[in-house]
C-alpha positions in Angstrom: -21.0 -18.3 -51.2 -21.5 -20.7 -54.0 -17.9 -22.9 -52.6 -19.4 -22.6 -49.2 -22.6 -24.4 -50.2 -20.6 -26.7 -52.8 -18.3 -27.7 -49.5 -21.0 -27.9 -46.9 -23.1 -30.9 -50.1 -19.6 -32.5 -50.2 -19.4 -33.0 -46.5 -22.9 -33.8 -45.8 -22.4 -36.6 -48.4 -19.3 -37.7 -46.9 -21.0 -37.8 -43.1 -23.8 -40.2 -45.0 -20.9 -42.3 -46.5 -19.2 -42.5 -43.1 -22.9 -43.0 -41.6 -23.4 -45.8 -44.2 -20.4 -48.0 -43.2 -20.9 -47.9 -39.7 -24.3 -49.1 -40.0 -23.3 -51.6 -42.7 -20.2 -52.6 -40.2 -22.5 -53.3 -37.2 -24.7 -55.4 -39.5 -21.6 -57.3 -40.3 -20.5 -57.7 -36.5 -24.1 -58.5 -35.9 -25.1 -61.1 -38.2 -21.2 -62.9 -37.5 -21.8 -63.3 -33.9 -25.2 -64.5 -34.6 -24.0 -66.8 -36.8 -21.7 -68.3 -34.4 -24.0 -68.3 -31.7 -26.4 -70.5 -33.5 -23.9 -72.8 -34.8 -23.0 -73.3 -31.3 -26.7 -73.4 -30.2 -27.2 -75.7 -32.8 -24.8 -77.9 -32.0 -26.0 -78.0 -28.1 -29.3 -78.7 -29.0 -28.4 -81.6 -31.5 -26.9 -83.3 -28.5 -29.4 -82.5 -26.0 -32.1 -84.0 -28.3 -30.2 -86.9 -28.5 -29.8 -87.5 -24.5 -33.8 -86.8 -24.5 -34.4 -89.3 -27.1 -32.5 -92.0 -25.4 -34.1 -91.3 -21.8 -37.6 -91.4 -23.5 -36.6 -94.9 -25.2 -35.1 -96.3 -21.6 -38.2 -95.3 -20.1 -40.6 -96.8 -22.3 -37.7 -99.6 -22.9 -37.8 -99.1 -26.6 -35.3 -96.4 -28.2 -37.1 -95.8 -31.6 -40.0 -95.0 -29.8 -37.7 -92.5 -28.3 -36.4 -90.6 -31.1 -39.8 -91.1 -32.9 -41.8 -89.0 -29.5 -38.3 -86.4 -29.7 -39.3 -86.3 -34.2 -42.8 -85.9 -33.4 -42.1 -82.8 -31.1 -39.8 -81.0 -33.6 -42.7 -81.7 -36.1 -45.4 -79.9 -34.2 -43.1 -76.7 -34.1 -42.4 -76.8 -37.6 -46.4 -77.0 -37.9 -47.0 -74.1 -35.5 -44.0 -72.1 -37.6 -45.4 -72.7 -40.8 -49.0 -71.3 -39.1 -47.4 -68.4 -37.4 -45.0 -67.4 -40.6 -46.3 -64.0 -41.5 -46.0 -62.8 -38.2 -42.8 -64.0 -37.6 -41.6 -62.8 -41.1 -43.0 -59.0 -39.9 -41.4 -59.2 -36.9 -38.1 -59.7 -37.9 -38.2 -57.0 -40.8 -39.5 -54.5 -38.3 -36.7 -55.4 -36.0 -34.4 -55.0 -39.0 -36.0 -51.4 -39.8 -35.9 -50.3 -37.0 -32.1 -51.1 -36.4 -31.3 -49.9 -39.5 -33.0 -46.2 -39.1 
């Protein structure tokens, strides 16, 4: 009886190592293809704001204009981050929680 139950704990702690790695795995997969996705994102968006800063400066026929209107934009979401931090800190921990559960 006593080797039964001994053999049954040993399993049940190799099902939560198993368990553990797969989760720990995923996370890994996760956060790599995340981490490609923004560089790429990143990169996109670095040359998009560039083609939006020079068609505001032809418009208004004065480039630093331009990229001062595109800097002034990406300002006003760093404000309104800053503002909105806590719940944007709680959201991504609950969506980490609940993903790791």
């Amino acid at each position: 009886m006593i080797d039964s139950l001994m053999e049954y704990v040993f399993k049940r702690i190799e099902l939560l190592k198993i368990e553990i790695i797969e989760k720990f795995s995923l996370s890994a997969g996760t956060i790599a293809y995340l981490s490609i996705l923004l560089f790429t994102l990143v990169f996109c968006i670095i040359l998009f704001n560039f083609g939006i800063a020079f068609f505001i400066g032809k418009l208004i026929n004065n480039f630093s204009y331009g990229f001062l209107i595109v800097a002034g934009f990406y300002l006003l979401l760093i404000m309104i981050t800053i503002v909105l931090k806590r719940r944007i800190i709680n959201f991504v921990a609950n969506k980490i929680i609940k993903f790791l559960s």
